[in-house]
C-alpha positions as a LaTeX table, in Angstrom:
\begin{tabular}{lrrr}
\hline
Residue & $x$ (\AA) & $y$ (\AA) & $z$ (\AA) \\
\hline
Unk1 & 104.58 & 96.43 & 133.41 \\
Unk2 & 102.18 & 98.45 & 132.21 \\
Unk3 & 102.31 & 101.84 & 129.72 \\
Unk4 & 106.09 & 102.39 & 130.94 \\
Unk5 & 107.94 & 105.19 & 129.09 \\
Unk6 & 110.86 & 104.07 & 126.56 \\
Unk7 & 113.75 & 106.56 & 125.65 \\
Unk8 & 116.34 & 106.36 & 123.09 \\
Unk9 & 119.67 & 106.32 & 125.02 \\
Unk10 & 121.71 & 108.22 & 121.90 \\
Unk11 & 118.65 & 111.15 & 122.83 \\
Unk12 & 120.63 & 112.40 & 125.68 \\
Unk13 & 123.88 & 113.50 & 126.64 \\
Unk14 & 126.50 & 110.21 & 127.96 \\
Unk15 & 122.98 & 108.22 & 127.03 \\
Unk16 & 120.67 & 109.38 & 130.24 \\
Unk17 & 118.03 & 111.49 & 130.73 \\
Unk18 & 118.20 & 114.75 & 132.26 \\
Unk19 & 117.54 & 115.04 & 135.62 \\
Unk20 & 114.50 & 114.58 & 137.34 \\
Unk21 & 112.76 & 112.62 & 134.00 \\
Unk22 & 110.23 & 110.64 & 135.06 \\
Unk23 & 108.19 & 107.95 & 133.01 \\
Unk24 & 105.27 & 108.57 & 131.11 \\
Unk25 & 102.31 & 106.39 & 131.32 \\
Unk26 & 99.11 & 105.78 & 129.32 \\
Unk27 & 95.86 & 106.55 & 130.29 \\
Unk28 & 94.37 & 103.53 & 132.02 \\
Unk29 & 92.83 & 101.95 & 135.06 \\
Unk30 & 93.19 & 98.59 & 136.52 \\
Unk31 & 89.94 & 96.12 & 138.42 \\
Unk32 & 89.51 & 92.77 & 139.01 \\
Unk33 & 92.51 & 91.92 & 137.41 \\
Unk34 & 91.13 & 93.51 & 134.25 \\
Unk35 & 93.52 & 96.45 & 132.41 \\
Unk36 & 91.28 & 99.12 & 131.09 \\
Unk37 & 92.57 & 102.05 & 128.63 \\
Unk38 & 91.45 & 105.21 & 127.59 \\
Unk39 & 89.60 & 105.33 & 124.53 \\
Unk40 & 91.33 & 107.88 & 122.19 \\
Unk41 & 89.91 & 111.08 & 122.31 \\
Unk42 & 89.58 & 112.09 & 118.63 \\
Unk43 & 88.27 & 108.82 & 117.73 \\
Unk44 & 84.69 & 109.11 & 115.74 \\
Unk45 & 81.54 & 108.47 & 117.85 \\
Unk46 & 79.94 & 111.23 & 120.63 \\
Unk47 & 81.90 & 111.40 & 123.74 \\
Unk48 & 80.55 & 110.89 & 126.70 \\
Unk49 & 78.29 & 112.86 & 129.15 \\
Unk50 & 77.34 & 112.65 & 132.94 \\
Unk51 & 73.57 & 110.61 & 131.85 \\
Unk52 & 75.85 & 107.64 & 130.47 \\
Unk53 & 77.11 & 106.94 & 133.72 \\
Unk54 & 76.26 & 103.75 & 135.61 \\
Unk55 & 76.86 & 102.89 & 139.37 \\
Unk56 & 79.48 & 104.13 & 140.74 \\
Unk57 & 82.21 & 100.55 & 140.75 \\
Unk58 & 85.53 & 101.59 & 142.98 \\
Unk59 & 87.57 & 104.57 & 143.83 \\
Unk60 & 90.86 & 104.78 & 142.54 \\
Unk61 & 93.18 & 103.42 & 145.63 \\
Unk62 & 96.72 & 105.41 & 143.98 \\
Unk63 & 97.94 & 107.40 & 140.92 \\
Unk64 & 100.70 & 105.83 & 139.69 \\
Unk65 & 101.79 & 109.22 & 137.14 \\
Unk66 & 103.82 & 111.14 & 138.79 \\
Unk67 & 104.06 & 109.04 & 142.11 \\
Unk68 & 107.85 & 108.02 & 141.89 \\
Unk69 & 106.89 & 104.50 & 141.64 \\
Unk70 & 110.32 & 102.58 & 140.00 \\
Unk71 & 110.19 & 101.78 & 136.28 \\
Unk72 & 109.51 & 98.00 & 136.63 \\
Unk73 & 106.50 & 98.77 & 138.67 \\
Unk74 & 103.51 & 96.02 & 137.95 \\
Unk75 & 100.08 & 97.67 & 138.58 \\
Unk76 & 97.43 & 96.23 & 140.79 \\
Unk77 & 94.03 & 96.15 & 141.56 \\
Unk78 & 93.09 & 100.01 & 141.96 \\
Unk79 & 95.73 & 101.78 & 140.29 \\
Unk80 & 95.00 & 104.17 & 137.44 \\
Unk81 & 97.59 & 106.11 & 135.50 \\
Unk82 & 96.21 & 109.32 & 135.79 \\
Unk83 & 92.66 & 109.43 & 137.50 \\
Unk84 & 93.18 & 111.08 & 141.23 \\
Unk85 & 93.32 & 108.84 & 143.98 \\
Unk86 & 89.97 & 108.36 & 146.08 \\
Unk87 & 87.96 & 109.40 & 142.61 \\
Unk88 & 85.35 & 107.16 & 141.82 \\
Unk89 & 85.31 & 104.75 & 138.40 \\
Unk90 & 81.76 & 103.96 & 136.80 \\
Unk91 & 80.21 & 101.82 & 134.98 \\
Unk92 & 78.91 & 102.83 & 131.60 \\
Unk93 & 74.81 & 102.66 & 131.43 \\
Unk94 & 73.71 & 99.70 & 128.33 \\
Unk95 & 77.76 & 98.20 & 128.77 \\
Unk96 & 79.22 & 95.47 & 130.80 \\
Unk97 & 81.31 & 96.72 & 133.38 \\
Unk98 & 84.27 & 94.07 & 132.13 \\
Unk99 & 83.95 & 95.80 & 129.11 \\
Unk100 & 83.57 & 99.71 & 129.64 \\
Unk101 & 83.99 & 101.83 & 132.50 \\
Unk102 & 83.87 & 105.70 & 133.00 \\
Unk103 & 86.16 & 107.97 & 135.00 \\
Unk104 & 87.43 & 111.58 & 135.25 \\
Unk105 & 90.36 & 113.76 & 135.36 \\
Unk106 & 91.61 & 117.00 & 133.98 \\
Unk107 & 88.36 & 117.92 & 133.62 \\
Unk108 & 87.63 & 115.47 & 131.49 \\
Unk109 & 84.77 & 112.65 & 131.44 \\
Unk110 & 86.61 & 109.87 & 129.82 \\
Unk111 & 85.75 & 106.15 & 128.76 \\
Unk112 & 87.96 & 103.03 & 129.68 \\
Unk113 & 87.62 & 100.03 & 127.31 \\
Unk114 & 89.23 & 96.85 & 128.75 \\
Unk115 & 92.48 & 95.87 & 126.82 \\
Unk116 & 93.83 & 92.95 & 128.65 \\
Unk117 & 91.83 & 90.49 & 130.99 \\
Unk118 & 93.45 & 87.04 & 131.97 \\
Unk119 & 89.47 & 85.00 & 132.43 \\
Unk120 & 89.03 & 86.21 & 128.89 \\
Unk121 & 88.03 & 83.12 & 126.51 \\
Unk122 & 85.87 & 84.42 & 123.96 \\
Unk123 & 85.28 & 87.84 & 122.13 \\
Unk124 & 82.49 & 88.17 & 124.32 \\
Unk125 & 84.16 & 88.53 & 127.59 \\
Unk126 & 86.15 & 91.70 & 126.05 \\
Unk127 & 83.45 & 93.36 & 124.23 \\
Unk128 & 80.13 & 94.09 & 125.01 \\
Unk129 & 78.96 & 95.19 & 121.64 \\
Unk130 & 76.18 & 91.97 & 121.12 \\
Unk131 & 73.13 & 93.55 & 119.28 \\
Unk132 & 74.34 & 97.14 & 119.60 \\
Unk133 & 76.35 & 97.91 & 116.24 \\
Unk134 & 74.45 & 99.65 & 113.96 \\
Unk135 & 78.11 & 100.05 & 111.86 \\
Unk136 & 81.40 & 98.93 & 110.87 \\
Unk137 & 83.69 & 101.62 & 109.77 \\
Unk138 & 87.12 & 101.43 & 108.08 \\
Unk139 & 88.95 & 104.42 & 109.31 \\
Unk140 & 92.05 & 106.21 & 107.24 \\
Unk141 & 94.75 & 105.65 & 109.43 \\
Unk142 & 96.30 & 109.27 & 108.67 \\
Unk143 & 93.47 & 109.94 & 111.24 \\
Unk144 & 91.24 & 107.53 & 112.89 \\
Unk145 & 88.31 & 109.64 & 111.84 \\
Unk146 & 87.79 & 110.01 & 108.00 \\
Unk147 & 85.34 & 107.15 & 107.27 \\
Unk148 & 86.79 & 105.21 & 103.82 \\
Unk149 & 83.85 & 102.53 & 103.99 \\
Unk150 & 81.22 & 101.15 & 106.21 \\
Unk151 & 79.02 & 98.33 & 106.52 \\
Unk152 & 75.36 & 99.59 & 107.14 \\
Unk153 & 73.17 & 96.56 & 106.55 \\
Unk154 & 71.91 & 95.32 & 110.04 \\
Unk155 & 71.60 & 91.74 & 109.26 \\
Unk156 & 74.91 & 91.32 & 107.96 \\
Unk157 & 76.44 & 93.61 & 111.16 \\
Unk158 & 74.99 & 91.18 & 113.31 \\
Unk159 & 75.99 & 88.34 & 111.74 \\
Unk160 & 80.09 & 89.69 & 111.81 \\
Unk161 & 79.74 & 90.95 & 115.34 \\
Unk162 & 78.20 & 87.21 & 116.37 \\
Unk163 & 81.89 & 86.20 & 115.06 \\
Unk164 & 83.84 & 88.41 & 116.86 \\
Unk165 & 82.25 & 87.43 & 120.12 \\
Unk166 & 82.08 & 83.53 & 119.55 \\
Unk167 & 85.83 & 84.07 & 118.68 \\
Unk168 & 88.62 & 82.48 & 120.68 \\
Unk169 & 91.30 & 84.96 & 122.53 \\
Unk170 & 94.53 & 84.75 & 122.69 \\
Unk171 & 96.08 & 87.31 & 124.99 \\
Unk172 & 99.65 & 85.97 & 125.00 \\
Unk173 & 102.84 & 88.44 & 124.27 \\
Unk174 & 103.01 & 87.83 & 119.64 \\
Unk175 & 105.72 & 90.23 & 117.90 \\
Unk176 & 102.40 & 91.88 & 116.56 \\
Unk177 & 100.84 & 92.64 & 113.31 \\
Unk178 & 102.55 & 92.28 & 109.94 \\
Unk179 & 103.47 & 95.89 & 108.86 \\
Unk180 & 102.43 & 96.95 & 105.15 \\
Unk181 & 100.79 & 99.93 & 103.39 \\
Unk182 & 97.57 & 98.22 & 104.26 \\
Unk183 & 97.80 & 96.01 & 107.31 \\
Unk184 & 96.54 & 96.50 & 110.02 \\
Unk185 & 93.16 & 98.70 & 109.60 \\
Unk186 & 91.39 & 100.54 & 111.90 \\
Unk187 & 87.59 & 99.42 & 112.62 \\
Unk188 & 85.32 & 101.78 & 114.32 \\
Unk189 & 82.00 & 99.63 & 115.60 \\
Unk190 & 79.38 & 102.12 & 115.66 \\
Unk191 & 77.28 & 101.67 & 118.54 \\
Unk192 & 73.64 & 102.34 & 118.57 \\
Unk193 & 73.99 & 105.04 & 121.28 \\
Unk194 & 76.00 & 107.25 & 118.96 \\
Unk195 & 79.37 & 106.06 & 120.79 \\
Unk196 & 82.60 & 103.95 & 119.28 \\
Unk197 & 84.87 & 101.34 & 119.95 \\
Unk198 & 88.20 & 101.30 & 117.88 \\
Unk199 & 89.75 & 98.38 & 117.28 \\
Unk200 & 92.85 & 97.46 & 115.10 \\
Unk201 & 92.38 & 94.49 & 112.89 \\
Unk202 & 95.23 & 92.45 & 111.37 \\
Unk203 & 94.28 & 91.12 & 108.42 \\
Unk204 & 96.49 & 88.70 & 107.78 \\
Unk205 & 96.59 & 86.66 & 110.82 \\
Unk206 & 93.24 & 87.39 & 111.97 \\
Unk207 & 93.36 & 89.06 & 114.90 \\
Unk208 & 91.26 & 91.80 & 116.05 \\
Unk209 & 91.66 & 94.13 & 118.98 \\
Unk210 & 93.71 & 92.66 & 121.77 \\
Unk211 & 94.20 & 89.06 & 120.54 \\
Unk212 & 90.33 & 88.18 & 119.36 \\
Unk213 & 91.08 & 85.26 & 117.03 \\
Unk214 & 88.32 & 86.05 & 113.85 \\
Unk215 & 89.26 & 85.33 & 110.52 \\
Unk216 & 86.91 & 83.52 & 107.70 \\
Unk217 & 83.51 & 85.49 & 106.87 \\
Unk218 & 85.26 & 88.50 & 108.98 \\
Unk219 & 88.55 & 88.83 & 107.20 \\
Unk220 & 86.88 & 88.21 & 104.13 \\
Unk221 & 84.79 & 90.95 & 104.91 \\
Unk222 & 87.09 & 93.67 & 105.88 \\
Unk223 & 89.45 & 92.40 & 103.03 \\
Unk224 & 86.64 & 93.37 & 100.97 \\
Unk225 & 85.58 & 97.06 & 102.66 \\
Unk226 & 89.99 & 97.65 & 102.12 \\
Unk227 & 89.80 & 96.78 & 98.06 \\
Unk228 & 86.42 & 99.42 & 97.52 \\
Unk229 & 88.96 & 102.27 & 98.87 \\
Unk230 & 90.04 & 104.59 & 95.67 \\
Unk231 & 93.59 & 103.97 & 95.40 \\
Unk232 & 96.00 & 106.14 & 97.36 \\
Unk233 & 97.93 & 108.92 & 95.11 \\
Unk234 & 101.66 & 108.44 & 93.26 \\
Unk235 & 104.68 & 108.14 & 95.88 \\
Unk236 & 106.45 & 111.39 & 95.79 \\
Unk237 & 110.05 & 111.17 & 94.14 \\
Unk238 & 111.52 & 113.34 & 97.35 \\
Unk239 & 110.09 & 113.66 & 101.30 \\
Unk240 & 110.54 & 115.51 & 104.39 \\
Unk241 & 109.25 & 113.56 & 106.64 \\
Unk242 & 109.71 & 115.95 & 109.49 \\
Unk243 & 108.45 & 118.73 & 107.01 \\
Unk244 & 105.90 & 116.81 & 105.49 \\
Unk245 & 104.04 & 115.62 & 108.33 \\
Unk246 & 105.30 & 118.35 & 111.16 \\
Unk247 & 107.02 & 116.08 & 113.26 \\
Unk248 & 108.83 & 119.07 & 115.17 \\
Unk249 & 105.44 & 119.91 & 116.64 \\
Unk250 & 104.19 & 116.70 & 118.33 \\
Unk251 & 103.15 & 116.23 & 121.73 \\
Unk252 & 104.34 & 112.73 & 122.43 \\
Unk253 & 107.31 & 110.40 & 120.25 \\
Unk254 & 107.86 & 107.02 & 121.23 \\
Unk255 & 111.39 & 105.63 & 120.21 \\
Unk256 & 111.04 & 101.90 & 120.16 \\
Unk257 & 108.47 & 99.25 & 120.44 \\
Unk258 & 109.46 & 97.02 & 122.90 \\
Unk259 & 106.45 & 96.02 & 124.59 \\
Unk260 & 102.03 & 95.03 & 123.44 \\
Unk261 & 101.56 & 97.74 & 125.65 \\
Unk262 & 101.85 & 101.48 & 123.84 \\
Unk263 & 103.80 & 103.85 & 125.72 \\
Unk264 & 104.75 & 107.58 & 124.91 \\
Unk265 & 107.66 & 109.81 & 126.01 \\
Unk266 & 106.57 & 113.35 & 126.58 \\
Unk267 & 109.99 & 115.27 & 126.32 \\
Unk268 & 110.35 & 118.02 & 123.83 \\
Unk269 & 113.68 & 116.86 & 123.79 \\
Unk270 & 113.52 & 113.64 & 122.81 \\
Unk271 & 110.73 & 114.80 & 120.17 \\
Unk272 & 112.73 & 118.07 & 118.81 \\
Unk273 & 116.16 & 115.50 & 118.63 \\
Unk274 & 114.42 & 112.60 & 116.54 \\
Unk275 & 112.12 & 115.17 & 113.85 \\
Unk276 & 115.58 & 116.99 & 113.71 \\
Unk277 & 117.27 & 114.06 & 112.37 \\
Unk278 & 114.56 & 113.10 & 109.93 \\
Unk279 & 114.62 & 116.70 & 108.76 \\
Unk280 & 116.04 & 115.94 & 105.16 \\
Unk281 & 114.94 & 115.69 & 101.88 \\
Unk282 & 115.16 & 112.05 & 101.27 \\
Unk283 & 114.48 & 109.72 & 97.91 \\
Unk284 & 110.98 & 108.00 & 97.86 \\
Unk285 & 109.40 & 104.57 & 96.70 \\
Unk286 & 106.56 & 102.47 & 97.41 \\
Unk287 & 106.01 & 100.73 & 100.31 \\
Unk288 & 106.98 & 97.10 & 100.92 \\
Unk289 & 106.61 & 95.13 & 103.98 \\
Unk290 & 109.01 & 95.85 & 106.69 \\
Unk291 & 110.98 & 94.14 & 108.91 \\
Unk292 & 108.48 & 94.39 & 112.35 \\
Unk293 & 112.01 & 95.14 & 115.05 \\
Unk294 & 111.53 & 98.96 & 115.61 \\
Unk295 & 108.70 & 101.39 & 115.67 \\
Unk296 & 108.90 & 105.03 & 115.65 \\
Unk297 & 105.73 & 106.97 & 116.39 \\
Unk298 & 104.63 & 110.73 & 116.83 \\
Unk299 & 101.34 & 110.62 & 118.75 \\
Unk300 & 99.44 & 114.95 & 117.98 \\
Unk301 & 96.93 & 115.66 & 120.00 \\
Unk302 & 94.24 & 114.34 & 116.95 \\
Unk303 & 96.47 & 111.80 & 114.99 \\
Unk304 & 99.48 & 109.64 & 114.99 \\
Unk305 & 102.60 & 109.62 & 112.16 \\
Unk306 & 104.28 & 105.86 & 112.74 \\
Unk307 & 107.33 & 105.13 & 110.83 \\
Unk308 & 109.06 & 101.04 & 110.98 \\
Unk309 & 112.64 & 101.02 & 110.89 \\
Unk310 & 113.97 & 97.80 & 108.95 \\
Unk311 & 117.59 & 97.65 & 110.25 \\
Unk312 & 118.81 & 95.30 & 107.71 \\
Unk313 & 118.16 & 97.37 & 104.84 \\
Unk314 & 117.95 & 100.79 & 106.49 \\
Unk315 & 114.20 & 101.56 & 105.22 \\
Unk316 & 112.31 & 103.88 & 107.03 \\
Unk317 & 108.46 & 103.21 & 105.98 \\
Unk318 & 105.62 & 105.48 & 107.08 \\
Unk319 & 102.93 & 103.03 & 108.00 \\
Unk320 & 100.91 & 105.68 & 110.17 \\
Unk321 & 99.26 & 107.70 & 107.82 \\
Unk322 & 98.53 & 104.95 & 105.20 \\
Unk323 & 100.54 & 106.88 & 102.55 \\
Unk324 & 102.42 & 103.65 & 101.41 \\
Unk325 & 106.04 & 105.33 & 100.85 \\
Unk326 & 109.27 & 104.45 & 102.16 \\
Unk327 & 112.67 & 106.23 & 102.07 \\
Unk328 & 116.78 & 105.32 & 103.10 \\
Unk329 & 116.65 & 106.49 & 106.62 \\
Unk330 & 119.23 & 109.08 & 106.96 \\
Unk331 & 122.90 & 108.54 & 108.56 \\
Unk332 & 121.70 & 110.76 & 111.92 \\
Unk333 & 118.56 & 109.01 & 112.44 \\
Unk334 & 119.91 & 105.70 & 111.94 \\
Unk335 & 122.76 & 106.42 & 114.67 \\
Unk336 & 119.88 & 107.27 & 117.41 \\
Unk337 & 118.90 & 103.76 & 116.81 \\
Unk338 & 122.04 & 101.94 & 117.22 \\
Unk339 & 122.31 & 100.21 & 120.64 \\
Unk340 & 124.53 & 101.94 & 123.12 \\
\hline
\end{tabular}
């Protein structure tokens, strides 16, 4: 199941949805058993125009947004979330096509990186990036943008980028990365064209991306790019959160992590009921590592704000922006949580 809407049951009234809710999906397009998603459309790198397109690959068969399909709906071969049926997919000119394809909708020319393929064995087979990073970029997670530090030399880019793709992958469901004030980081590969691939690393089990096993020289690496970052500013005594990082005002919230796969609820409901119960002025401290059970995120048309709910200890740490501060999650936020 693939980029299925979650909602908190204690969001609604009796614990369902209002009527005529239907799930949200993510932006993405399925081929040859390969599950392609939208590259994020803030991300840094030029976006793409009409002379990057390659042959033209498939036409979308059926739009699954929208399209009443039920819930536990497994996409095939020639679905796409949101790309009209009988539009064409392309390829992306200099890019394997098992690695990037191109598409529109909304208006929009928009780029497809794959995110899960089953024949995948090595780095390779999910990224076509051999000889055509010119950068490696650690990002500031408050906005997938900011550049904090970057690898420039070109012998020592191609010798990291030689690991990634010799790497073994590992595609299988894993509870995912270990949560702290610095793990995982966001890598932007610069490619020679002037475009970007994001990809999540965890550093402390390895993995990059969507399960590319690369740790050694490549951990040590990025381990090193995290330490030359000026440390982050005092934790505040008191936070808003909804205040501080305008959670009343997102587009998207997504109430639990259930699933590899992110998914968003677009509901100003659902949004307006969970920044109204964080809307208190709350005691801070620094960040420790939290339990990895339940994931809160506000998705803003340029930036995420992810908080991780620890049950056991009610902590509520913001791990999306890297701001490494945690608070006791407040008595109405922790009841929205509590299973029906």
């Amino acid at each position: 199941m693939l980029g299925i809407a979650l909602v908190l049951s204690g969001c609604y009234p009796s614990g369902s949805p209002p009527y005529g809710l239907k799930p949200n999906y993510i932006d993405f397009v399925r081929v040859n058993g390969i599950e392609y998603v939208a590259a994020l459309m803030f991300t840094p790198g030029r976006a793409l125009t009409d002379s990057d397109l390659g042959p033209e690959q498939f036409r979308v068969k059926q739009t699954i947004a929208g399209g009443g399909f039920a819930p536990d709906y497994n996409p095939v071969d020639g679905d796409a979330a949101f790309i009209p049926s009988g539009d064409p997919v392309y390829s992306v000119r200099g890019y394997s096509a098992s690695f990037r394809l191109a598409a529109r909708h909304d208006g929009k020319l928009r780029l497809y990186e794959a995110d899960k393929n089953p024949k995948a064995k090595l780095g390779a087979d999910l990224l076509d990036i051999g000889g055509k990073v010119k950068g490696i970029a650690l990002l500031d997670r408050r906005d997938w943008q900011t550049v904090l530090a970057r690898l420039e030399e070109r012998s020592r880019i191609d010798a990291l980028v030689r690991l990634v793709l010799d790497a073994p992958v590992e595609q299988s469901p894993r509870t995912g990365a270990r949560i702290s004030a610095d793990n995982p980081v966001m890598l932007s590969f610069q490619l020679d064209d002037g475009t970007a691939s994001l990809q999540g690393y965890d550093r402390v089990d390895g993995v990059l991306g969507r399960g590319i096993q690369v740790a050694g020289l490549f951990q040590t690496t990025v381990n090193e790019l995290v330490l030359s970052v000026p440390t982050s500013s005092p934790v505040p005594g008191v936070v808003n959160l909804t205040r501080n990082y305008d959670l009343a005002h997102a587009t998207y919230v997504t109430p639990k992590a259930q699933s590899p796969t992110i998914t968003f609820v677009r509901d100003a409901f659902v949004v307006a009921v969970v920044a109204a119960a964080l809307d208190a002025d709350l005691p801070a401290h620094g960040a420790t590592q939290p339990d990895l059970k339940t994931m809160v995120t506000f998705t803003f048309t340029d930036h995420i704000v992810a908080l991780m709910y620890d049950a056991a200890t009610e902590t509520l740490t913001v791990v999306q922006p890297d701001h490494g501060l945690a608070v006791h999650a407040p008595p109405r936020f922790v009841e929205l949580l509590r299973p029906r």
